[in-house]
C-alpha positions as CSV (number, residue, x, y, z in Angstrom):
1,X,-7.6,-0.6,19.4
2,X,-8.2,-4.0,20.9
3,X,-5.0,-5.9,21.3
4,X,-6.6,-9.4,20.6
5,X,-7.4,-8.5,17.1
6,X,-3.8,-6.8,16.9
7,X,-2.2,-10.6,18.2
8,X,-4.5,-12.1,15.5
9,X,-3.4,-9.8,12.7
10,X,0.2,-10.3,13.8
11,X,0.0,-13.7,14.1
12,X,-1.8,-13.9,10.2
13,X,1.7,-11.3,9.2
14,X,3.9,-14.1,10.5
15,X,2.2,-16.9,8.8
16,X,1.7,-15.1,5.1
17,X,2.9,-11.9,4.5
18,X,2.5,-8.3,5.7
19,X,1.6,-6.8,1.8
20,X,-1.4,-8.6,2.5
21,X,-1.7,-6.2,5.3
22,X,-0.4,-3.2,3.5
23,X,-3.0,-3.7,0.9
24,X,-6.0,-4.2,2.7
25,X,-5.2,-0.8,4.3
26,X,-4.5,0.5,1.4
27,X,-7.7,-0.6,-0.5
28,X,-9.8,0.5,3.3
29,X,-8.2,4.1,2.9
30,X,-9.7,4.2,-0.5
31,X,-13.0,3.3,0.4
32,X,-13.4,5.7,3.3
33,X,-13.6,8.3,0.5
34,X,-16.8,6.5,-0.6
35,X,-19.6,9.6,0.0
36,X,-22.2,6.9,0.5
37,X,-20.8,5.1,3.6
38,X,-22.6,5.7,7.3
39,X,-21.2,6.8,10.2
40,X,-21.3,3.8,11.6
41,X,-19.6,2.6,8.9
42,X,-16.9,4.8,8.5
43,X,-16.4,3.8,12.4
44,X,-15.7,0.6,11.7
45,X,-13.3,1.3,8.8
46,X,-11.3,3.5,11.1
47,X,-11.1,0.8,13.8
48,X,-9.7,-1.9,11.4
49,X,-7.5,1.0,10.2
50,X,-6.3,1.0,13.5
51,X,-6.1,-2.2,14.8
52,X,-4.3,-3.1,11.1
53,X,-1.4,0.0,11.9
54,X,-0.9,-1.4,14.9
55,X,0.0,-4.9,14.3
56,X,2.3,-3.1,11.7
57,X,4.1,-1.4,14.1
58,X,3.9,-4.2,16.5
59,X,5.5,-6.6,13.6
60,X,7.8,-4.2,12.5
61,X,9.7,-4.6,16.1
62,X,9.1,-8.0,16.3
63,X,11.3,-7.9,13.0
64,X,14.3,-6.2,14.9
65,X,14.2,-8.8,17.5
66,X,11.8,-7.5,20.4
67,X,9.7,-10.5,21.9
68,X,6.3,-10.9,20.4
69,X,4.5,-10.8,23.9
70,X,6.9,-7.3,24.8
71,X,6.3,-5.9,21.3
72,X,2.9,-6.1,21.7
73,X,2.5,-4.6,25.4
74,X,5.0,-1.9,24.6
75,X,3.0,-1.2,21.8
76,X,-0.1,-1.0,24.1
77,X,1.5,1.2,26.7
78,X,2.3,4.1,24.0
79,X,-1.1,3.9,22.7
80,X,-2.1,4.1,26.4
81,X,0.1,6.8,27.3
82,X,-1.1,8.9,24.4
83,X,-4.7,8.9,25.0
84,X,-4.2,9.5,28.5
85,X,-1.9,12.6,27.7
């Protein structure tokens, strides 16, 4: 997960709508079953899978009041303390 492209995604939720969001993960879950794709392919699915959860979440507390900028860094500390558990 890279938190620019989380800010960006965030930011593009704020200015048009999160089912825009929803339903590009949506349609990328769908085309990860595709038997065809390359490793390096299905890498890069997963990654904007991620990245696209995240500014979910991250949105998602921005929408109960949490501070953009703290939303986002607690939102990076819980992905940091899970990978270093």
């Amino acid at each position: 997960m890279r938190l620019p492209v989380i800010k960006h995604i965030v930011n593009f939720i704020e200015n048009n709508d999160e089912d825009y969001v929803v339903e590009t993960l949506e349609t990328l879950e769908d085309l990860i079953d595709l038997e065809s794709l390359k490793d390096e392919e299905i890498d890069v699915i997963g990654e904007l899978l991620s990245n696209m959860s995240g500014a979910l979440e991250v949105y998602q507390s921005i929408k109960e009041g949490v501070d953009k900028k703290a939303a986002l860094n607690d939102f990076m500390k819980r992905v940091q303390g899970s990978i270093d558990s």
